[in-house]
N, CA, C and O atoms as a GROMACS GRO file, in nm:
protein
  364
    1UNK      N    1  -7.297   6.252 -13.847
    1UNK     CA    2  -7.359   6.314 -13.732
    1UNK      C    3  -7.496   6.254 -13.707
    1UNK      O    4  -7.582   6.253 -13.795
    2UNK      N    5  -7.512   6.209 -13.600
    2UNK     CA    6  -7.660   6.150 -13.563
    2UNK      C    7  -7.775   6.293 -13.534
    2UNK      O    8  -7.892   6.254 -13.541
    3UNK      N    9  -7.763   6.420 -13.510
    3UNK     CA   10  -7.847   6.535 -13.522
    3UNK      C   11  -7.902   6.614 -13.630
    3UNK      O   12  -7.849   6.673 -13.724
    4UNK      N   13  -7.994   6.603 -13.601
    4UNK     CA   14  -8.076   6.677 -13.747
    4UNK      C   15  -8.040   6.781 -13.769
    4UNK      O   16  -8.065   6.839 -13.875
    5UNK      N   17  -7.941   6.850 -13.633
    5UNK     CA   18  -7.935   7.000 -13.713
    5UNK      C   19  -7.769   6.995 -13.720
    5UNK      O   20  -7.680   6.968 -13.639
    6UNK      N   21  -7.775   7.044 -13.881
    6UNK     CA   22  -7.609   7.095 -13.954
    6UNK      C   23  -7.526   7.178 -13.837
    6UNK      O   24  -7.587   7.245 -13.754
    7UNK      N   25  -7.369   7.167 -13.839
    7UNK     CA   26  -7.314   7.200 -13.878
    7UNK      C   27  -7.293   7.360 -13.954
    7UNK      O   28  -7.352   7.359 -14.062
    8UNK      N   29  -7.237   7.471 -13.929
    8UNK     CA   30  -7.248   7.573 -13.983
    8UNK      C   31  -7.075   7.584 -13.980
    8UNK      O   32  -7.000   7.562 -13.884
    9UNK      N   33  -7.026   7.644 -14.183
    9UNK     CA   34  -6.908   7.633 -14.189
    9UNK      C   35  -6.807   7.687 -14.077
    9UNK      O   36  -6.700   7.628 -14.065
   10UNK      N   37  -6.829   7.772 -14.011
   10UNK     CA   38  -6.796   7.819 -13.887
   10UNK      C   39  -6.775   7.722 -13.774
   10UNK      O   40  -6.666   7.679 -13.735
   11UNK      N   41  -6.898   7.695 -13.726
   11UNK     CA   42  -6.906   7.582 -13.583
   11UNK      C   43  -6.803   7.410 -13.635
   11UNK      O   44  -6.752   7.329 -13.558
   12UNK      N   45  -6.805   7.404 -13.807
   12UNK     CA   46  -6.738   7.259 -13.812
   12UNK      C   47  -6.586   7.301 -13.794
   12UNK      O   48  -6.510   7.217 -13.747
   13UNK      N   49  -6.522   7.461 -13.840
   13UNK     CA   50  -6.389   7.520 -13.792
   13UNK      C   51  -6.339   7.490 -13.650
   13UNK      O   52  -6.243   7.419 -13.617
   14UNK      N   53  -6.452   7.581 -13.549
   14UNK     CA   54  -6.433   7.575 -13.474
   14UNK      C   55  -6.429   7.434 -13.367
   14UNK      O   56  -6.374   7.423 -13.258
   15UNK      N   57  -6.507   7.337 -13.442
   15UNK     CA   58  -6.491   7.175 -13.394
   15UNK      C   59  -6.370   7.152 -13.369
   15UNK      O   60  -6.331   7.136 -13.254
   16UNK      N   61  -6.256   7.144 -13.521
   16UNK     CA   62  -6.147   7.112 -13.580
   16UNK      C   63  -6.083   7.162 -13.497
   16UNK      O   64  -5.994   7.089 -13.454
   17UNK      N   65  -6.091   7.279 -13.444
   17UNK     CA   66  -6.006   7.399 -13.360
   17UNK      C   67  -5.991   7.321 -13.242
   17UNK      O   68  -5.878   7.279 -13.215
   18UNK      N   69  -6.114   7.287 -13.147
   18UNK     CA   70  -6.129   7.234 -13.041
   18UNK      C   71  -6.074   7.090 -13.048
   18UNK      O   72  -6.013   7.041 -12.954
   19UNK      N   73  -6.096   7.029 -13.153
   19UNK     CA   74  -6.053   6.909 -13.118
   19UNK      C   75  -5.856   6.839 -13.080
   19UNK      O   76  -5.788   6.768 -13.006
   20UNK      N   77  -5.854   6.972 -13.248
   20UNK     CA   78  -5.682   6.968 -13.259
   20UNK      C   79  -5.634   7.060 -13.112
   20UNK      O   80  -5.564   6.991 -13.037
   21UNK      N   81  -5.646   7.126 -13.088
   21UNK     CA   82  -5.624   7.180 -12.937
   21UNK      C   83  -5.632   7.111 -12.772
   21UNK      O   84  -5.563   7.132 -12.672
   22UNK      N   85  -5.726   7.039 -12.795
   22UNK     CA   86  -5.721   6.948 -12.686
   22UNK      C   87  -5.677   6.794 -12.703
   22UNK      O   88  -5.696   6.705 -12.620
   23UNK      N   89  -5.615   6.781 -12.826
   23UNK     CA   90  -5.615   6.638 -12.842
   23UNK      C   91  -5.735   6.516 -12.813
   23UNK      O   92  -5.709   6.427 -12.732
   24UNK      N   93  -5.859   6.518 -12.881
   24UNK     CA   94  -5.982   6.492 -12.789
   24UNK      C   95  -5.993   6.373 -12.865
   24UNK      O   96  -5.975   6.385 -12.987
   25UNK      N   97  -6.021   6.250 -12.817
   25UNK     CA   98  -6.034   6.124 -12.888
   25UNK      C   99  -6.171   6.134 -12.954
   25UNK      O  100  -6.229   6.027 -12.967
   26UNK      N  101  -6.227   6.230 -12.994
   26UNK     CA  102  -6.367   6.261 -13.135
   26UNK      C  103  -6.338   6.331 -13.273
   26UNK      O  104  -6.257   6.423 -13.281
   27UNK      N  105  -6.416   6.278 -13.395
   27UNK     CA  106  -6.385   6.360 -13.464
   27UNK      C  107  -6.460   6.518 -13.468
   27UNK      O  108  -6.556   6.552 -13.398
   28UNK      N  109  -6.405   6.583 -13.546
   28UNK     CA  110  -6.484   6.742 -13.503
   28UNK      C  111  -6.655   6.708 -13.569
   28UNK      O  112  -6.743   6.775 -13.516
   29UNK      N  113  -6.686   6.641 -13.644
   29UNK     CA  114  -6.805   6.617 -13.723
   29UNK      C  115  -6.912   6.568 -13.590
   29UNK      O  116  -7.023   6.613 -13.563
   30UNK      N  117  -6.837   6.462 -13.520
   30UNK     CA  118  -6.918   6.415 -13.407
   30UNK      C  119  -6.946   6.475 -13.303
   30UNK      O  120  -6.994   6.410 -13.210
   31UNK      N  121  -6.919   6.633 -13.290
   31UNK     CA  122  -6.972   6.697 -13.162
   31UNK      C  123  -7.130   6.788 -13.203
   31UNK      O  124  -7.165   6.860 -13.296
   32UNK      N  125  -7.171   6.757 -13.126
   32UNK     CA  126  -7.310   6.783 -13.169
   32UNK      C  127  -7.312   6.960 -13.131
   32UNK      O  128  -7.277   7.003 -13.021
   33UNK      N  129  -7.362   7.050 -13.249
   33UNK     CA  130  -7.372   7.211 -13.222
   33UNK      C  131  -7.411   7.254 -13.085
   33UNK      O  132  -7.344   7.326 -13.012
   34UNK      N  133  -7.538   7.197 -13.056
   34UNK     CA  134  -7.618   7.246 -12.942
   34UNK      C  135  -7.642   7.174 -12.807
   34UNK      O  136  -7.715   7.211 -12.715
   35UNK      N  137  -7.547   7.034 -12.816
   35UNK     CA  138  -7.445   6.985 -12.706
   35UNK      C  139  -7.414   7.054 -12.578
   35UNK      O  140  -7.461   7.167 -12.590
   36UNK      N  141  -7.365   7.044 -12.477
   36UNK     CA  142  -7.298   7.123 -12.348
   36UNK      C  143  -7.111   7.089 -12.398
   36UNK      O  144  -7.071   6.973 -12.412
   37UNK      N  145  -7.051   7.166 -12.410
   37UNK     CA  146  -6.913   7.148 -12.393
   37UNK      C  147  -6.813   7.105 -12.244
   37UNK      O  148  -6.694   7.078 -12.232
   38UNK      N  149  -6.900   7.112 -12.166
   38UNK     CA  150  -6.831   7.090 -11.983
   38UNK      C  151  -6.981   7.016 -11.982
   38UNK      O  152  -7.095   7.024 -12.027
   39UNK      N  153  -6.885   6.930 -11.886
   39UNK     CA  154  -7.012   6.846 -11.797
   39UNK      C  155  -7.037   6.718 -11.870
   39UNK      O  156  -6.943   6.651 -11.914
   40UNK      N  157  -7.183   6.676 -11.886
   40UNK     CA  158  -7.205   6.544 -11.932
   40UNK      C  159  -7.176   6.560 -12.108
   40UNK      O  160  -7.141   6.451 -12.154
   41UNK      N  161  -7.182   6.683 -12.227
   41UNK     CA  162  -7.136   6.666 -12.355
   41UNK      C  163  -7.023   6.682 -12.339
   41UNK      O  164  -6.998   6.680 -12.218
   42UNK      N  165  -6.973   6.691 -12.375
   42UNK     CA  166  -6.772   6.643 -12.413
   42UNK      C  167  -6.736   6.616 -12.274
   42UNK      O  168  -6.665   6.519 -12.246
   43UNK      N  169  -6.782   6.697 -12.187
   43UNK     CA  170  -6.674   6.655 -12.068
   43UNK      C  171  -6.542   6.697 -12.028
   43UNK      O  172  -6.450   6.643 -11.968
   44UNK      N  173  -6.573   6.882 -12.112
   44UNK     CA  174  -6.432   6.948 -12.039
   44UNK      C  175  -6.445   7.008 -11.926
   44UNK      O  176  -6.553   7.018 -11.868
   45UNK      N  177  -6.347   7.050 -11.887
   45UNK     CA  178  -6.302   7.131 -11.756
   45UNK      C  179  -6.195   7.244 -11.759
   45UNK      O  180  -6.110   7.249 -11.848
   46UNK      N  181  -6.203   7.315 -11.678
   46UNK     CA  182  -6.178   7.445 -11.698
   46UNK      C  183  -6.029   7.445 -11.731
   46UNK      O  184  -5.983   7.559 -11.729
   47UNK      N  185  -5.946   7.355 -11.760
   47UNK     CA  186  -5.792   7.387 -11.831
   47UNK      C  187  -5.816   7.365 -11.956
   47UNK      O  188  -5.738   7.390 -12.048
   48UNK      N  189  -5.958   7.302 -11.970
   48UNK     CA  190  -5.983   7.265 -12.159
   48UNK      C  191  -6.016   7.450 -12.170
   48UNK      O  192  -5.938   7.526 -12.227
   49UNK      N  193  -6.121   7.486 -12.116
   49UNK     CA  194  -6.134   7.613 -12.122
   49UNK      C  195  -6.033   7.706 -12.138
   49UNK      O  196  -6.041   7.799 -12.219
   50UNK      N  197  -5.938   7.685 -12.067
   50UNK     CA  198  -5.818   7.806 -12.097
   50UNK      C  199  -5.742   7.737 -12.213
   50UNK      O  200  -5.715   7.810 -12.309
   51UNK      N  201  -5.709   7.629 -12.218
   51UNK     CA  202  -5.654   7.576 -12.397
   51UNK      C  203  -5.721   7.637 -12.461
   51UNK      O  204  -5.669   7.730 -12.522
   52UNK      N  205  -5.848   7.616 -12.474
   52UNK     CA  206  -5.980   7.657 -12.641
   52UNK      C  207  -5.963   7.813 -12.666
   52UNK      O  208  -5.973   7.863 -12.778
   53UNK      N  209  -5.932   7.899 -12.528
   53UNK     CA  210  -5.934   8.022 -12.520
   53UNK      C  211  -5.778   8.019 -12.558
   53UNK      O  212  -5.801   7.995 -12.676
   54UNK      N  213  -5.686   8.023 -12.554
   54UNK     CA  214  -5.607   8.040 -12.580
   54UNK      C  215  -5.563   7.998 -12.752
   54UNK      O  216  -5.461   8.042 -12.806
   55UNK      N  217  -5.652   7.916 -12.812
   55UNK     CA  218  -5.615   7.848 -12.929
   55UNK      C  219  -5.715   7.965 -13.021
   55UNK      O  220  -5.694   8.000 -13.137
   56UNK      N  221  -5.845   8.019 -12.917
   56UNK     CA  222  -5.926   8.107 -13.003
   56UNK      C  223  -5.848   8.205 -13.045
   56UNK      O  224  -5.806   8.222 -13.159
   57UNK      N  225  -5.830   8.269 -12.952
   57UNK     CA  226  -5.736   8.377 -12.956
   57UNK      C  227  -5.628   8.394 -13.080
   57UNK      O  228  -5.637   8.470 -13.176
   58UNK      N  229  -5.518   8.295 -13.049
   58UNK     CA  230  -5.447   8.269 -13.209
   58UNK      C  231  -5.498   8.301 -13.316
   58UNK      O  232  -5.483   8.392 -13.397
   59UNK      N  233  -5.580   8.189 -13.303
   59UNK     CA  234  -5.665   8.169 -13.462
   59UNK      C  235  -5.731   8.322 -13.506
   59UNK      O  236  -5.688   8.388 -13.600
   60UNK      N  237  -5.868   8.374 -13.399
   60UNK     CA  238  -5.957   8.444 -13.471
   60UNK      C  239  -5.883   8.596 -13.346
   60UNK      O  240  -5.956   8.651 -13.264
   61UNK      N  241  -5.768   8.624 -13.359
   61UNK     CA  242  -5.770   8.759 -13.250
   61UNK      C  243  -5.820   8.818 -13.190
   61UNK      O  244  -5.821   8.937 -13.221
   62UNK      N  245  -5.896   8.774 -13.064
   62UNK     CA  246  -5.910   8.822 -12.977
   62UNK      C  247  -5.965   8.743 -12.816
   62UNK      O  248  -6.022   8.638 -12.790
   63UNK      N  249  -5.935   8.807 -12.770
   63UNK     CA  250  -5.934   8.728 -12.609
   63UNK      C  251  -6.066   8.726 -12.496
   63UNK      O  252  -6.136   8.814 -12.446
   64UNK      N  253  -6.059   8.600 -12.488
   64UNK     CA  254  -6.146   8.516 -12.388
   64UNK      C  255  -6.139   8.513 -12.260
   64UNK      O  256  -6.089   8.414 -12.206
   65UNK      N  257  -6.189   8.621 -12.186
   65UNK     CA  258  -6.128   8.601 -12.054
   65UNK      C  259  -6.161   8.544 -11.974
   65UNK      O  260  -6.266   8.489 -12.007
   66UNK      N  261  -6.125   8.512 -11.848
   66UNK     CA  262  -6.155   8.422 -11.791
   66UNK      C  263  -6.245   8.461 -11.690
   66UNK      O  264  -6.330   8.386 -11.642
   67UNK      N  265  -6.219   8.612 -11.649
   67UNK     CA  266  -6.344   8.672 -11.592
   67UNK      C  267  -6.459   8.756 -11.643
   67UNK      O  268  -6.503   8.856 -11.586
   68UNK      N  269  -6.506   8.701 -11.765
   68UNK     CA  270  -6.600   8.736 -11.838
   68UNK      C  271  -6.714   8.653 -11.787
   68UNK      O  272  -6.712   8.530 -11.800
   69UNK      N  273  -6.816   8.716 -11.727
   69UNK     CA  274  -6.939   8.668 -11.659
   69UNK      C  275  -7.031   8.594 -11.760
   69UNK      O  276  -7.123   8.515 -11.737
   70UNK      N  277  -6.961   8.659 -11.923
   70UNK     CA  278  -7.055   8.564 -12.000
   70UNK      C  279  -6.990   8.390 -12.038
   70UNK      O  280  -7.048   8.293 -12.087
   71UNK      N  281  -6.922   8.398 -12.014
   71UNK     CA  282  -6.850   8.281 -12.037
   71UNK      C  283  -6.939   8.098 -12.014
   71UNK      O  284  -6.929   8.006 -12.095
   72UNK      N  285  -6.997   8.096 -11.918
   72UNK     CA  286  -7.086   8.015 -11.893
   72UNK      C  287  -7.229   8.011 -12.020
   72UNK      O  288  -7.306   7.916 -12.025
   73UNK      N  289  -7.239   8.124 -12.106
   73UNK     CA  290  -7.321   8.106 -12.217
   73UNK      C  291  -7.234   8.090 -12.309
   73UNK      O  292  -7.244   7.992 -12.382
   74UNK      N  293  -7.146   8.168 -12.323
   74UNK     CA  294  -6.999   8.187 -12.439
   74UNK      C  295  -7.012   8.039 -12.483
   74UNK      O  296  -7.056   7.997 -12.590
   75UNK      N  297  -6.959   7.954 -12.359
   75UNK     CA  298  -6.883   7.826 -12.385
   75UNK      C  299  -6.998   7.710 -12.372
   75UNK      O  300  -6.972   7.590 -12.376
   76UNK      N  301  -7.107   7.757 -12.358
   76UNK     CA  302  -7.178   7.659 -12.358
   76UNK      C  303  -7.238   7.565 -12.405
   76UNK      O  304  -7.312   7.486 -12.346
   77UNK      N  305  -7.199   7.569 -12.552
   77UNK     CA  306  -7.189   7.446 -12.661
   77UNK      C  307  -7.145   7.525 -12.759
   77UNK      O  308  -7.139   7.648 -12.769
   78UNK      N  309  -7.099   7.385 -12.871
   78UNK     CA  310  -7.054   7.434 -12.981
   78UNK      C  311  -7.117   7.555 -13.057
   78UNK      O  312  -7.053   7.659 -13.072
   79UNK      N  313  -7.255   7.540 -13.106
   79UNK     CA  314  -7.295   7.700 -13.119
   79UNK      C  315  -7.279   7.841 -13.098
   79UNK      O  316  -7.259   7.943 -13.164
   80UNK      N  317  -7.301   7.794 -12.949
   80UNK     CA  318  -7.268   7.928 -12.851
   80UNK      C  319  -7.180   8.003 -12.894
   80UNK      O  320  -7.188   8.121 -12.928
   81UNK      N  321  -7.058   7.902 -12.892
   81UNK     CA  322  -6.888   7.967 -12.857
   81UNK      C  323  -6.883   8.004 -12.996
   81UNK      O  324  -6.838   8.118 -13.006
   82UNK      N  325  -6.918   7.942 -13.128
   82UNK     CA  326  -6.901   7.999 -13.285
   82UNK      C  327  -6.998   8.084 -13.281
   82UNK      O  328  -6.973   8.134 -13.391
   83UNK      N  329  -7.094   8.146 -13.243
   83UNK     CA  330  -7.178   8.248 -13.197
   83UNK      C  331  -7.088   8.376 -13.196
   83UNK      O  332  -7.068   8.467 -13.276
   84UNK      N  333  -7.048   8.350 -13.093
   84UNK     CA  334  -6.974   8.477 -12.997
   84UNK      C  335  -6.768   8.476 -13.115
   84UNK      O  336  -6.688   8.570 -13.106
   85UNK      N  337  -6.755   8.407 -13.162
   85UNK     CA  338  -6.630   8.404 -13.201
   85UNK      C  339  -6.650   8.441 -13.353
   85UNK      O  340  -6.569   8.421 -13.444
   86UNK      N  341  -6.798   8.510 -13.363
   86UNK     CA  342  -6.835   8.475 -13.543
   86UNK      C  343  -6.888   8.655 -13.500
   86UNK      O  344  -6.896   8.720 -13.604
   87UNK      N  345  -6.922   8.734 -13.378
   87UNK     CA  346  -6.912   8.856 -13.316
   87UNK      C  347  -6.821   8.916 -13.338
   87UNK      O  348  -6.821   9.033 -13.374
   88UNK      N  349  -6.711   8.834 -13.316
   88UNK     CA  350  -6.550   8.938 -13.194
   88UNK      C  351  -6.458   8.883 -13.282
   88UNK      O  352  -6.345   8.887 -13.233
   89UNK      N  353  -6.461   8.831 -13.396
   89UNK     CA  354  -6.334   8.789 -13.431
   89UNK      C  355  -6.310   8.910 -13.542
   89UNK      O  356  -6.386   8.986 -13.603
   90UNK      N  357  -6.135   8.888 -13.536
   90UNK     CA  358  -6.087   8.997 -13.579
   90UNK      C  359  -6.008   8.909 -13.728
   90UNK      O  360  -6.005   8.978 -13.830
   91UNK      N  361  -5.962   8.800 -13.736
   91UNK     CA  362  -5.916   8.720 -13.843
   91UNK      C  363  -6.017   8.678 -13.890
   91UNK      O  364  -6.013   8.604 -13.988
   0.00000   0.00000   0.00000
């Protein structure tokens, strides 16, 4: 990782999660925590969004909706989203 800041055993899960879910040509180590997930850092778009939500869900039980007004902080980098999934998870 070229960023000074770690990795938390959580956020490198949830990398692995994201990466194996979208098929993403990075490894999970190389997404930087405090990154943007849409837009210019990774560069998803909102069907990556409903994959990741849908793969969260599986994994840690419980659901991501799509009209959740927080979602734009939720998903807004790797942190964020292991933030909020390290809250609400039920596995």
């Amino acid at each position: 990782m070229t960023s000074t800041t770690a990795m938390t055993v959580l956020e490198a899960e949830v990398a692995a999660l994201i990466v194996g879910a979208l098929q993403l040509e990075v490894k999970p180590d190389e997404i930087e925590p405090e990154a943007p997930l849409f837009g210019e850092g990774l560069g998803l778009d909102s069907i990556d969004a409903l994959e990741m939500a849908l793969a969260i869900s599986r994994k840690y039980g419980f659901q991501l909706r799509s009209d959740d007004e927080r979602n734009g902080r939720i998903f807004a980098s790797l942190r964020a989203l292991s933030a909020h999934i390290e809250k609400n998870r039920v596995n």
